[in-house]
NUGU-405833 format. One record per residue (C-alpha): residue in one letter; x, y, z. Coordinates in steps of 0.25 Angstrom, whole numbers. Layout:
N
- aa  xx  yy  zz
- A  X  Y  Z
...
END
This chain:
73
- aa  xx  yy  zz
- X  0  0  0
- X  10  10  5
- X  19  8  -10
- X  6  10  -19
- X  1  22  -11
- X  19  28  -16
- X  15  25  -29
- X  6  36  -28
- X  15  46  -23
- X  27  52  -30
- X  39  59  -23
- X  42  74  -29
- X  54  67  -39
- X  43  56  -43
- X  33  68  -46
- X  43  76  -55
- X  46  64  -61
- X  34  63  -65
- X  29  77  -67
- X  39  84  -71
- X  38  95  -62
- X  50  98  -53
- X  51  95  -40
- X  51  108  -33
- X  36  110  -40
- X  30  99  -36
- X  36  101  -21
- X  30  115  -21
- X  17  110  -27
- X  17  98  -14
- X  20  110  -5
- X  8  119  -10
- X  -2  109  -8
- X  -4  110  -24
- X  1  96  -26
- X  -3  86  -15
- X  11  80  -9
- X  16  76  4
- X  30  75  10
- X  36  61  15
- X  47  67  22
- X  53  75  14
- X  49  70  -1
- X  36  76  -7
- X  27  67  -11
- X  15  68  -21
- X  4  62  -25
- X  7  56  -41
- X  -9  58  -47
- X  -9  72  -38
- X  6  75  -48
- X  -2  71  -60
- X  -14  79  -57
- X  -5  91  -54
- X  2  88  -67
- X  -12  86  -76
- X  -16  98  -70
- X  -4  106  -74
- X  -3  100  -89
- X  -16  104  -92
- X  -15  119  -85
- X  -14  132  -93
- X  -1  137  -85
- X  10  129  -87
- X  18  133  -77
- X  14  121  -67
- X  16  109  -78
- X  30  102  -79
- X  43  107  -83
- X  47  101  -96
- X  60  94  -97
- X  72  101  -102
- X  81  94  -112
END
């Protein structure tokens, strides 16, 4: 029980991994309330469909300044 309730739950590096957002944004977002996160000690954690809702969210607004950085080659 306690490995499949992870599997829902990304660290802050799993989430940028996955996001493409840096890791200093998704820590502020966490720490303003705006996406829902906890810390275990001293890692933030977050919650992997609440990332993908944030980042739908995102991709389909007008400003763009909240959607991902694109790589640089």
């Amino acid at each position: 029980m306690r490995i499949q309730l992870m599997e829902h739950f990304l660290t802050i590096d799993e989430a940028v991994e996955r996001s493409g957002y840096t890791a200093q944004y998704l820590r502020r977002l966490a720490r303003r309330g705006t996406l829902p996160a906890f810390k275990v000690g001293h890692v933030w954690v977050v919650e992997a469909s609440a990332l993908a809702r944030y980042r739908a969210q995102a991709d389909t607004s007008i400003d763009q300044r909240f959607g991902p950085r694109e790589e640089r080659g």
